[in-house]
N, CA, C and O atoms as CSV, one atom per row, in Angstrom:
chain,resi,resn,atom,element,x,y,z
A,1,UNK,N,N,-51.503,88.648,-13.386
A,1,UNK,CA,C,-51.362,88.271,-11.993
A,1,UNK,C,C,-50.726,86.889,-11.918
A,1,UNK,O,O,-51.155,86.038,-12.697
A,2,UNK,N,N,-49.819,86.592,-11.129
A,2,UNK,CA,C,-48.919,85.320,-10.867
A,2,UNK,C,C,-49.605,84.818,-9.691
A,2,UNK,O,O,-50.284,85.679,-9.131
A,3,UNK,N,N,-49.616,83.854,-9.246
A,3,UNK,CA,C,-49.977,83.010,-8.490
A,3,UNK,C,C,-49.281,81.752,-8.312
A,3,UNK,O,O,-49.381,80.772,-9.050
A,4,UNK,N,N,-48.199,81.917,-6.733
A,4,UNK,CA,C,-47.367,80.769,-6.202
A,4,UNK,C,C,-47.901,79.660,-6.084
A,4,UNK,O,O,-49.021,79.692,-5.575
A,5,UNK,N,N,-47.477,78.597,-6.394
A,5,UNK,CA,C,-48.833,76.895,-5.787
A,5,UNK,C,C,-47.972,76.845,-4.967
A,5,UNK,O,O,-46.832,77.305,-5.037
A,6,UNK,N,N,-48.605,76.119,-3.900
A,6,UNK,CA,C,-47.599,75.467,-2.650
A,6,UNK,C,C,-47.148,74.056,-2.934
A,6,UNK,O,O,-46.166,73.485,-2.460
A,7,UNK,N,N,-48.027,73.600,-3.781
A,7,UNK,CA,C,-47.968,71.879,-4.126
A,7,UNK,C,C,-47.972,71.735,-5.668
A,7,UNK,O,O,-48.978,71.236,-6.173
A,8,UNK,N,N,-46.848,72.161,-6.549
A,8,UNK,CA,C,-47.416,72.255,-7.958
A,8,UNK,C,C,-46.936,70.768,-8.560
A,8,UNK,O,O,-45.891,70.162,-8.323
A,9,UNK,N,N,-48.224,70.334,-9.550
A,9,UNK,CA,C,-48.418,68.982,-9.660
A,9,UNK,C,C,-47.183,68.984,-10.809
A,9,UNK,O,O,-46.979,69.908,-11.597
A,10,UNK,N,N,-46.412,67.740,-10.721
A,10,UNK,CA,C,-45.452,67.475,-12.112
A,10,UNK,C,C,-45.861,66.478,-12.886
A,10,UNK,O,O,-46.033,65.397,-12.323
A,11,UNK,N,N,-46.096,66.561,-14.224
A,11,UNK,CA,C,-46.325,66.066,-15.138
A,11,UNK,C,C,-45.549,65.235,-15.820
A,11,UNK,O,O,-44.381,65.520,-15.557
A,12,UNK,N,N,-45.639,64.005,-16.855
A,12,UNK,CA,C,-44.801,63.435,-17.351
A,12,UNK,C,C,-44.372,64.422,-18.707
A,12,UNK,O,O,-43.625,64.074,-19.622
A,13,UNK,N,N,-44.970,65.567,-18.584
A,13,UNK,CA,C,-44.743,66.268,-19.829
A,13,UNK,C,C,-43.988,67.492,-19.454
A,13,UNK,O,O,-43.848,68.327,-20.348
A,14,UNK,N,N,-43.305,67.828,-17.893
A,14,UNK,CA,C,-42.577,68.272,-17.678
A,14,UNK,C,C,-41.037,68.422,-18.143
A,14,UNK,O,O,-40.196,69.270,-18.441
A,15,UNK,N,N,-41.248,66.928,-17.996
A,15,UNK,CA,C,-39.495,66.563,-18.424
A,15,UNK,C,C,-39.614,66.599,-20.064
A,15,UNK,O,O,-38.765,67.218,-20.706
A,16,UNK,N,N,-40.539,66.013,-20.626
A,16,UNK,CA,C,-40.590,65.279,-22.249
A,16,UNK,C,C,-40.905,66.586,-23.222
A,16,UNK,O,O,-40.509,66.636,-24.386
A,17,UNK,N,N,-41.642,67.595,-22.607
A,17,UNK,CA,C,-42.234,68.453,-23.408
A,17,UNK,C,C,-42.745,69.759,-22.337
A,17,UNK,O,O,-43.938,69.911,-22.079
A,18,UNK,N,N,-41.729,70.611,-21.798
A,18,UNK,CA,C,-41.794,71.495,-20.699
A,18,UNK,C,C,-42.636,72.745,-21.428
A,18,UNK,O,O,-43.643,73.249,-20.929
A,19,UNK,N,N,-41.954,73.211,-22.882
A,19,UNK,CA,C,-42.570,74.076,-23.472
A,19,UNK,C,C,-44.010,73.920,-23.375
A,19,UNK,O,O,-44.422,74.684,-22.503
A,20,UNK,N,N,-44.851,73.318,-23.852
A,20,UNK,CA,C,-46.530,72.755,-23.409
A,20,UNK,C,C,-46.787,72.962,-22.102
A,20,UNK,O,O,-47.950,72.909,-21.704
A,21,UNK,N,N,-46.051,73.149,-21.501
A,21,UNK,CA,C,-47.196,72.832,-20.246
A,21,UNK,C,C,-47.910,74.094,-19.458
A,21,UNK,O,O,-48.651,73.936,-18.488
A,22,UNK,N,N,-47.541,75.471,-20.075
A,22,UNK,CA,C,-48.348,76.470,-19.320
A,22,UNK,C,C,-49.126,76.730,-20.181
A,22,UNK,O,O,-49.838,77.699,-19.918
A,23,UNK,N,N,-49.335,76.145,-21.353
A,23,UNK,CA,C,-50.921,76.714,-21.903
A,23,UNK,C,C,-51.748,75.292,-21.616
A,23,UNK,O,O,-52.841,75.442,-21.069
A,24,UNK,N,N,-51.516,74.525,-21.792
A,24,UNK,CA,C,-52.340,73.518,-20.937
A,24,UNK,C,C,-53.028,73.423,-19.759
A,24,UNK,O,O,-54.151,73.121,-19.356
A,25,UNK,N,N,-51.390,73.980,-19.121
A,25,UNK,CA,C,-52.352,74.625,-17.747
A,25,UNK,C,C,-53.654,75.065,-17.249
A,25,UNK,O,O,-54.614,74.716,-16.561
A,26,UNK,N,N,-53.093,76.192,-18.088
A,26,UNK,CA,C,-53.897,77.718,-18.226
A,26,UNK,C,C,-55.135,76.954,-19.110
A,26,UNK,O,O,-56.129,77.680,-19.123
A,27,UNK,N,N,-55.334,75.698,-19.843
A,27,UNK,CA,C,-56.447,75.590,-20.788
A,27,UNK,C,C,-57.118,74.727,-19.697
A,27,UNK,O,O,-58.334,74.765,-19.509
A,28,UNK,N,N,-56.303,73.974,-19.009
A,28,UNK,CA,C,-57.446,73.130,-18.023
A,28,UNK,C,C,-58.029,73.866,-16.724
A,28,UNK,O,O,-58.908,73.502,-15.942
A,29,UNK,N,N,-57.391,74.807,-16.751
A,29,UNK,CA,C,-57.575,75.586,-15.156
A,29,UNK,C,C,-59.168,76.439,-15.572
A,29,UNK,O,O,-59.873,77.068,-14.784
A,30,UNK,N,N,-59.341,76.272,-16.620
A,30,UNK,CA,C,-60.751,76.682,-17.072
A,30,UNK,C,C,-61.713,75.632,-16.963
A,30,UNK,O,O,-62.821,76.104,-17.217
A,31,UNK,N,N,-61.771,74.462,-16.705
A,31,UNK,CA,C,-62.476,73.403,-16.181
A,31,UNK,C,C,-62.428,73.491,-14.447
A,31,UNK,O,O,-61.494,73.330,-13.662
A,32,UNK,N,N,-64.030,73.858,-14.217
A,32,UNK,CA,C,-64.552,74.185,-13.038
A,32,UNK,C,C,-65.021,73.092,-12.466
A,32,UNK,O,O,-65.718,72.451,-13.252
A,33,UNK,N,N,-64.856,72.274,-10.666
A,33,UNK,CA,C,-65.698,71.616,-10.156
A,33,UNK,C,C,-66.889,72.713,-9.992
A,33,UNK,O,O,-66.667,73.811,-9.481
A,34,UNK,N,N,-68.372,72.264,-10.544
A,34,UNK,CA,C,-69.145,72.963,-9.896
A,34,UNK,C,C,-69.409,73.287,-8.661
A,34,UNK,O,O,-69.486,74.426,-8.200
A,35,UNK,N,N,-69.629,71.704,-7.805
A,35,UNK,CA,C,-69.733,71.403,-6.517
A,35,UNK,C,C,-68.492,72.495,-5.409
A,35,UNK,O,O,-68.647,73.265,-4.462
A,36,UNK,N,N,-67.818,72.208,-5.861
A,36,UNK,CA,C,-66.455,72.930,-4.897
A,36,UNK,C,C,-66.301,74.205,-5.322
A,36,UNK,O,O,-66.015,75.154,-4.593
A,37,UNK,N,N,-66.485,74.243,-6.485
A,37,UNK,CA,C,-65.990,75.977,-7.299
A,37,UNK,C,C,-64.226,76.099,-7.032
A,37,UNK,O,O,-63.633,76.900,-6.310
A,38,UNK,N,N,-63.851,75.365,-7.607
A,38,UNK,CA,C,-62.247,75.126,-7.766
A,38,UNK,C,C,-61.971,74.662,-9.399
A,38,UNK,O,O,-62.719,74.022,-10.138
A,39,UNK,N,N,-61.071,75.039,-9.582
A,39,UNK,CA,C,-60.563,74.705,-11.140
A,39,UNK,C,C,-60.085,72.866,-11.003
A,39,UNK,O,O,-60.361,72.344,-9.923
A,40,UNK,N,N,-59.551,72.169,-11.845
A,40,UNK,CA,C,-58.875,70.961,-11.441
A,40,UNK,C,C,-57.688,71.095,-11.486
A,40,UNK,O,O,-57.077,70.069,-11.185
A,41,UNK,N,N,-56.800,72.351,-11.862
A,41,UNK,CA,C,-55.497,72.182,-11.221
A,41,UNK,C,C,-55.418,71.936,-9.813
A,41,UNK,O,O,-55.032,70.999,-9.114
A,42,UNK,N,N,-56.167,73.688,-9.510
A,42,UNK,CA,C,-56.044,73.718,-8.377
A,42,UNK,C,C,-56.448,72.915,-6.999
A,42,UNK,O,O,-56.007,73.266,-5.905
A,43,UNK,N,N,-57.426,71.683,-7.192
A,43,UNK,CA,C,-57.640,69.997,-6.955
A,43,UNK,C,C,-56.819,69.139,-6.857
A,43,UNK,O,O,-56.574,68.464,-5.857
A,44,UNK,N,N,-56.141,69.078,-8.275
A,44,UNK,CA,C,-55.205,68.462,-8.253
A,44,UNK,C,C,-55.295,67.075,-8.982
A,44,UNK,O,O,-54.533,66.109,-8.997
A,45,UNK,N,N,-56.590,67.347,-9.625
A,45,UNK,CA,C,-57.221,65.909,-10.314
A,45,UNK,C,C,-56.496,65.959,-11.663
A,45,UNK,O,O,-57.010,65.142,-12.427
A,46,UNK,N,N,-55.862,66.379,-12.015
A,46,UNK,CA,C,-54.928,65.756,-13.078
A,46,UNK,C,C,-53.700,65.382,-12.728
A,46,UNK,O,O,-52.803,66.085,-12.262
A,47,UNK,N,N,-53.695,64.007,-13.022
A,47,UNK,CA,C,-52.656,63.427,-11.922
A,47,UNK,C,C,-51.149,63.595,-13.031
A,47,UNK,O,O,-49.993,63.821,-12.673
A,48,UNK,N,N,-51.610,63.419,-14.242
A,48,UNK,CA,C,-50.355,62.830,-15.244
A,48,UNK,C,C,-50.980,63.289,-16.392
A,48,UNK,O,O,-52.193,63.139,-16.534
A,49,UNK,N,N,-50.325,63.803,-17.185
A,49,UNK,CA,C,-50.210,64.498,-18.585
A,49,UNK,C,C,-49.100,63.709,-19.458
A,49,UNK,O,O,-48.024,64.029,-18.953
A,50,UNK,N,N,-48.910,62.992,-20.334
A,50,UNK,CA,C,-47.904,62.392,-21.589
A,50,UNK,C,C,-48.091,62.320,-22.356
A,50,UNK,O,O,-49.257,62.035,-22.626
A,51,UNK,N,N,-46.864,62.558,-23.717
A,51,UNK,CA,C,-47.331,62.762,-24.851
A,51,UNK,C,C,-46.609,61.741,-25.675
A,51,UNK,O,O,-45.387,61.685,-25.541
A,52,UNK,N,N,-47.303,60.790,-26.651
A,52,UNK,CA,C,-46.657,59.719,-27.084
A,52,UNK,C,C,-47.197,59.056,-28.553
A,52,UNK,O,O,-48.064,58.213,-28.785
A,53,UNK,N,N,-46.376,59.749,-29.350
A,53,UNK,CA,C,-46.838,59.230,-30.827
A,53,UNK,C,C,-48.053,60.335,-31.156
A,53,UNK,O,O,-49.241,60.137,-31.410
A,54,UNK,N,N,-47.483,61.259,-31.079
A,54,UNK,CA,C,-48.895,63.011,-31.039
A,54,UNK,C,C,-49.882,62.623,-30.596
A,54,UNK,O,O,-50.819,63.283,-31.046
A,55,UNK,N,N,-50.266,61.690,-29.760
A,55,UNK,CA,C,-51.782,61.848,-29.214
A,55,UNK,C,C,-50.927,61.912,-27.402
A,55,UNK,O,O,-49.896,61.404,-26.961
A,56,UNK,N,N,-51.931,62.745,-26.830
A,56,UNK,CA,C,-51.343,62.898,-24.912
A,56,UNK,C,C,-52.719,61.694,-24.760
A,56,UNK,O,O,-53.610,61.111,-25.378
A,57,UNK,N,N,-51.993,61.900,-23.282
A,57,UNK,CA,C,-52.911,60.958,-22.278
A,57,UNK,C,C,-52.587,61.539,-21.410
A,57,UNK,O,O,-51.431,61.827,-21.101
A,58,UNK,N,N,-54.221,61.991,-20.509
A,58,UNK,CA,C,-54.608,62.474,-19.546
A,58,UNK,C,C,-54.777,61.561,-18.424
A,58,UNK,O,O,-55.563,60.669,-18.742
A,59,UNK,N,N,-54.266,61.420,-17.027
A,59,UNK,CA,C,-54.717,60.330,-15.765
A,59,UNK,C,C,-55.516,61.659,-15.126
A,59,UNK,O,O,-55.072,62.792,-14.936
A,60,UNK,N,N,-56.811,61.135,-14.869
A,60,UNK,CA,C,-57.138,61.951,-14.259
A,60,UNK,C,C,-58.517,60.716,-13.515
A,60,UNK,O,O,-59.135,59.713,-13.872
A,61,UNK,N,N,-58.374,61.925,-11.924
A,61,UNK,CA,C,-59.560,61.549,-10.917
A,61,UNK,C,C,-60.254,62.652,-10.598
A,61,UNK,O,O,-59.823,63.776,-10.854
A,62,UNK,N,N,-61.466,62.420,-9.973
A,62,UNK,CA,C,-62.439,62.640,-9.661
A,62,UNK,C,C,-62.412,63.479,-8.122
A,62,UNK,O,O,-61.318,63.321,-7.580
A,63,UNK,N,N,-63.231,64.205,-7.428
A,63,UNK,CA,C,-63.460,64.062,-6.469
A,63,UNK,C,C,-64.037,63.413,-5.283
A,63,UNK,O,O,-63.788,63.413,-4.077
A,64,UNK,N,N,-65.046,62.765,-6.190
A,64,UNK,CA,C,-65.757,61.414,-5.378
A,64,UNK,C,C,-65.662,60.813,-6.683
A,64,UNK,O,O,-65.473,61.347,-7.776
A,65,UNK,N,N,-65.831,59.566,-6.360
A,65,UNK,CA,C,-66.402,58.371,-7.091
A,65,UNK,C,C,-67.360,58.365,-8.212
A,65,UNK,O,O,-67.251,57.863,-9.331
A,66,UNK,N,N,-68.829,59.383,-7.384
A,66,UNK,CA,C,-69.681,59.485,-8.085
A,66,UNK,C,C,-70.288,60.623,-8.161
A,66,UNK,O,O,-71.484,60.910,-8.116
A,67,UNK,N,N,-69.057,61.442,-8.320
A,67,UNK,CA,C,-69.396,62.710,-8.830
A,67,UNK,C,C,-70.669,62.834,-9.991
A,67,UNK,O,O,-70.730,62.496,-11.173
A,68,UNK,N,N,-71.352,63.291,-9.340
A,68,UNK,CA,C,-73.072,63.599,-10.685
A,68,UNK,C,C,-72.188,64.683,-11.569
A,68,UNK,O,O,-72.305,64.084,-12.638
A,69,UNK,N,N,-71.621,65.505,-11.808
A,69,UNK,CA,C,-70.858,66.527,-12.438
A,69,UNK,C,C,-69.815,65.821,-13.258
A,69,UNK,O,O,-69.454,66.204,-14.371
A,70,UNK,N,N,-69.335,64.717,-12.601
A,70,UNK,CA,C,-68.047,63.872,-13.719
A,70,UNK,C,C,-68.038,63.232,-14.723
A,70,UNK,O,O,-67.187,62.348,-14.819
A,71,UNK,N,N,-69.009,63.462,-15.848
A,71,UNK,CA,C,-69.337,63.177,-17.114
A,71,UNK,C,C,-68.635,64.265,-17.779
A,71,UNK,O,O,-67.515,64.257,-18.288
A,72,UNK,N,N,-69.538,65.254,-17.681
A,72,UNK,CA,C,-69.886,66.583,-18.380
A,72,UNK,C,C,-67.853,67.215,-17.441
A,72,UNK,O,O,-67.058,67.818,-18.161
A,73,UNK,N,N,-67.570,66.975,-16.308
A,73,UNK,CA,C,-66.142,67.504,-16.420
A,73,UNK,C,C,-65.290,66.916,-17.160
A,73,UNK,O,O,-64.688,67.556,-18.022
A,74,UNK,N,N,-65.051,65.426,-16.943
A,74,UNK,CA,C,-64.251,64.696,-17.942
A,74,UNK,C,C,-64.349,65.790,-19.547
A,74,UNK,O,O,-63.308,66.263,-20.002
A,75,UNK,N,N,-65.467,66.007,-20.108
A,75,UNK,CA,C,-65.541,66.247,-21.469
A,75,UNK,C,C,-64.916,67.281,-21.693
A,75,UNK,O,O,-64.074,67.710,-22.483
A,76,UNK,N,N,-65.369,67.531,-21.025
A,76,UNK,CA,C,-64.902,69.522,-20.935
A,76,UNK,C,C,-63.470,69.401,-20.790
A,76,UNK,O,O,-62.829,70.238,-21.426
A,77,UNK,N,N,-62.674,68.399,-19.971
A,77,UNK,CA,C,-61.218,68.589,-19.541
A,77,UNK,C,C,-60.423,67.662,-20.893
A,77,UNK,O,O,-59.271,67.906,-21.251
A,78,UNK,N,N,-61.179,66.728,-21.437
A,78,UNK,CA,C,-60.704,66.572,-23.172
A,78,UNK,C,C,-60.825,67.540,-23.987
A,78,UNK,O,O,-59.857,67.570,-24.747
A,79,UNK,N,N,-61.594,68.377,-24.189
A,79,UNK,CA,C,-61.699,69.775,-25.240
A,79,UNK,C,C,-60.770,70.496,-24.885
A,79,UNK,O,O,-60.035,70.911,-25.780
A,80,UNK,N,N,-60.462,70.919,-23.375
A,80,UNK,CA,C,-59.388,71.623,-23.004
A,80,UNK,C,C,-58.069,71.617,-22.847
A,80,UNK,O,O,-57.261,72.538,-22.732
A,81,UNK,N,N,-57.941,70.318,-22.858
A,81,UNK,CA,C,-56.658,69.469,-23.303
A,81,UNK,C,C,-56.327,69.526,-24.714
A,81,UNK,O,O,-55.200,69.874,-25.067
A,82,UNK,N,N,-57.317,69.177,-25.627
A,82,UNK,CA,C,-57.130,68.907,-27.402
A,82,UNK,C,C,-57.013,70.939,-27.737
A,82,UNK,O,O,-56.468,71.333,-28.768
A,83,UNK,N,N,-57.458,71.701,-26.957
A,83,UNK,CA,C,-57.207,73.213,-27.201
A,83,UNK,C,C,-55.631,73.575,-26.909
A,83,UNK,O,O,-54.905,74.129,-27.735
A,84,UNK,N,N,-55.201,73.140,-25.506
A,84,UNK,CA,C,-53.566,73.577,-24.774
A,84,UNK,C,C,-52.916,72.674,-25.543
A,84,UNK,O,O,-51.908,73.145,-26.070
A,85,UNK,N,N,-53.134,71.579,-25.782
A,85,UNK,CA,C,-51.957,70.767,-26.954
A,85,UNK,C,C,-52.204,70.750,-28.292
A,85,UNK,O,O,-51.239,70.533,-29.025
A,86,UNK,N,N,-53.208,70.917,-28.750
A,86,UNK,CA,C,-53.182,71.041,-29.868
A,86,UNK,C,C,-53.125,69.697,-30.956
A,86,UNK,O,O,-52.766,69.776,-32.130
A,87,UNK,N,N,-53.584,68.421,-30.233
A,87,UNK,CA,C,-53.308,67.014,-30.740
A,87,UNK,C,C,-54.682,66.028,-30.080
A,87,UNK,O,O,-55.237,66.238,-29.001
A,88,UNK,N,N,-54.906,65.289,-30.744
A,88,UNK,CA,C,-55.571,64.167,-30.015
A,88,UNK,C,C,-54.919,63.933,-28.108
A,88,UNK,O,O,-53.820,63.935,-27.553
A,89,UNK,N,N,-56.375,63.757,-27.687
A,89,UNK,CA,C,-56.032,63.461,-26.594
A,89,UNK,C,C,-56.960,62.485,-25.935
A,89,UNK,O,O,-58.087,62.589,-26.420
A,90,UNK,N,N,-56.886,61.669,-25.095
A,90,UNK,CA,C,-57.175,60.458,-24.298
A,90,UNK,C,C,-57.233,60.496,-22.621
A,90,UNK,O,O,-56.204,60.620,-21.955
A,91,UNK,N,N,-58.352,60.392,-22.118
A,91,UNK,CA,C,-58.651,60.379,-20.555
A,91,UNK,C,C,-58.690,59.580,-19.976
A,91,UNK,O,O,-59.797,59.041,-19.986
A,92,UNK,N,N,-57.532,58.853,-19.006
A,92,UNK,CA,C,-57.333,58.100,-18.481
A,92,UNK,C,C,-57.897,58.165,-17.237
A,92,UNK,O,O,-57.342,59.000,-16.523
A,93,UNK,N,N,-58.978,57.467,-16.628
A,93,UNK,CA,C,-59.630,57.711,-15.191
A,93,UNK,C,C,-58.731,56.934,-14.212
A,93,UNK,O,O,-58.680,55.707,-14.129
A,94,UNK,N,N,-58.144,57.673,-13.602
A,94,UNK,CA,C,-57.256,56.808,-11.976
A,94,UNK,C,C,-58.244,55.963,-11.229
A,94,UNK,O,O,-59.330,55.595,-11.676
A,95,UNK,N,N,-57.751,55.693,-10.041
A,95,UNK,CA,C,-58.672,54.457,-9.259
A,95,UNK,C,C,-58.192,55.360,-8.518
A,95,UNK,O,O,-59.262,55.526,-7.932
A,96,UNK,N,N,-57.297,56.335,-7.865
A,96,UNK,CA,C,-56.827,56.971,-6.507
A,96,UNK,C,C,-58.051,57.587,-6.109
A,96,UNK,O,O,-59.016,57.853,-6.826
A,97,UNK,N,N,-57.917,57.764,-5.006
A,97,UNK,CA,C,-58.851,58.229,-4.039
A,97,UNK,C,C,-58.398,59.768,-3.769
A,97,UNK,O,O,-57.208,60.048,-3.628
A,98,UNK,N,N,-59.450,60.768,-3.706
A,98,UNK,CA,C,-59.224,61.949,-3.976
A,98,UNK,C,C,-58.562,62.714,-2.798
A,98,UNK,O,O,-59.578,62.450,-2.156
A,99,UNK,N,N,-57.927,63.305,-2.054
A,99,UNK,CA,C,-58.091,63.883,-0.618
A,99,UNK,C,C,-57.327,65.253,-0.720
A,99,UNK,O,O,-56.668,65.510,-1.728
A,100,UNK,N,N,-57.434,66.251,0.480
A,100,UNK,CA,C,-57.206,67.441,0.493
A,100,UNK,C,C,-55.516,67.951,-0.025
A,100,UNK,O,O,-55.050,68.951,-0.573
A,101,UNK,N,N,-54.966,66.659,0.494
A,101,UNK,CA,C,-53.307,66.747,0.266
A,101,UNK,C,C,-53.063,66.623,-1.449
A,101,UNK,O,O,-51.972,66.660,-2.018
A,102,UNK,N,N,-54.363,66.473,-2.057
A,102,UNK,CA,C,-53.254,66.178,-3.757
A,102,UNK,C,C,-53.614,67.756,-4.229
A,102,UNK,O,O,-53.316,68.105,-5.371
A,103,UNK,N,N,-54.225,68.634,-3.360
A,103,UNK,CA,C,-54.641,70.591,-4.053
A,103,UNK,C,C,-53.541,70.894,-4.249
A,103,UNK,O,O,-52.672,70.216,-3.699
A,104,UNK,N,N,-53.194,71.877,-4.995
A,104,UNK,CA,C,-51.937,72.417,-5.284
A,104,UNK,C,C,-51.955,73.556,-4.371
A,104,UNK,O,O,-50.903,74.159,-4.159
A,105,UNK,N,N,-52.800,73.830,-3.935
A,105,UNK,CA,C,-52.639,75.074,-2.821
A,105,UNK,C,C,-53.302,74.876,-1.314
A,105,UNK,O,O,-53.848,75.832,-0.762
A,106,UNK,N,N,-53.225,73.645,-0.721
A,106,UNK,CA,C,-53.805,73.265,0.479
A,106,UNK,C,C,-54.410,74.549,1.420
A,106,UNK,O,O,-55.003,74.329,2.476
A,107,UNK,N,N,-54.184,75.877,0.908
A,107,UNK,CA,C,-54.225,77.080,1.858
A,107,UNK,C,C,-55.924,77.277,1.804
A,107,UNK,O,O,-56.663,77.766,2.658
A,108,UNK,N,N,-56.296,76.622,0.277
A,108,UNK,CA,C,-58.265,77.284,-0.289
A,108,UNK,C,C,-58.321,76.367,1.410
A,108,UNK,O,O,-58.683,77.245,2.193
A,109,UNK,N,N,-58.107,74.977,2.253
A,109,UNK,CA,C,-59.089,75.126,3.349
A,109,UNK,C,C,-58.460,75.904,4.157
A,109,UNK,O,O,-57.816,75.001,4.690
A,110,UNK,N,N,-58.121,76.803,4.675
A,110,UNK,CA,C,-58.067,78.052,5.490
A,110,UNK,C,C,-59.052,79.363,5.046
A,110,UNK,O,O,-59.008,80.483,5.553
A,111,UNK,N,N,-60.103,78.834,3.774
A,111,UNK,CA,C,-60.787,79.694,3.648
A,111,UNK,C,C,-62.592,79.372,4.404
A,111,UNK,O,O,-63.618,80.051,4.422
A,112,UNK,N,N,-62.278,78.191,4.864
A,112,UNK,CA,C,-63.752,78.041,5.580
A,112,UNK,C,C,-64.571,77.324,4.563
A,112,UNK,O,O,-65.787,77.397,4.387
A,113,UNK,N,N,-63.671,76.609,3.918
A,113,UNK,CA,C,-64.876,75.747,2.753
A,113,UNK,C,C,-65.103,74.345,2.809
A,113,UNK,O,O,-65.920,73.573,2.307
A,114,UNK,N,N,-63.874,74.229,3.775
A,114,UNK,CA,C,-64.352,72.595,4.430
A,114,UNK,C,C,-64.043,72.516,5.458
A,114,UNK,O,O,-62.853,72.393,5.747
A,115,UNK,N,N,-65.266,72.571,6.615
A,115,UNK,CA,C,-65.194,72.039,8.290
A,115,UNK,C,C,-65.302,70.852,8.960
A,115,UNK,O,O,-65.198,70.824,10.186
């Protein structure tokens, strides 16, 4: 099954290393917000993916600040990263502030999950 994004996030590993980037994808899209029940593509919390001297670096945010769940996701989204690339990898936490416009599919609120 294919699935269009309306907002698909670009990576610095688009341009540098395009081959990588749909099993990565596909390896982080298996990292679940519990709270929301959304993957973090589809969030949008991986802001930046690069790969430099075989180890990547991950930018990634949160949904809140103080997400009680954002330990245990961070970890999970390094294992799933070091699985789709296949190299050391590094989690860079953003300071951005999370909001509905960074989802790759702004359509999940037309499903009644945030009023």
């Amino acid at each position: 099954m294919t699935e269009e994004t309306v907002n698909e996030i670009k990576w610095t590993i688009h341009d540098t290393h395009p081959d990588r980037v749909p099993l990565v994808r596909e390896k982080l899209s298996e990292v679940v917000d519990p709270e929301i029940g959304m993957n973090i593509i589809q969030l949008g919390l991986i802001r930046d993916v690069q790969i430099e001297n075989d180890i990547a670096r991950l930018k990634m945010i949160l949904t809140t600040p103080f997400c009680p769940y954002g330990p245990a996701m961070i970890e999970m989204t390094k294992a799933k990263a070091i699985e789709g690339l296949n190299m050391p990898v590094t989690i860079e936490m953003g300071m951005d502030m999370w909001d509905f416009s960074m989802m790759e599919d702004p359509s999940a609120l037309d499903w009644g999950m945030y009023t």
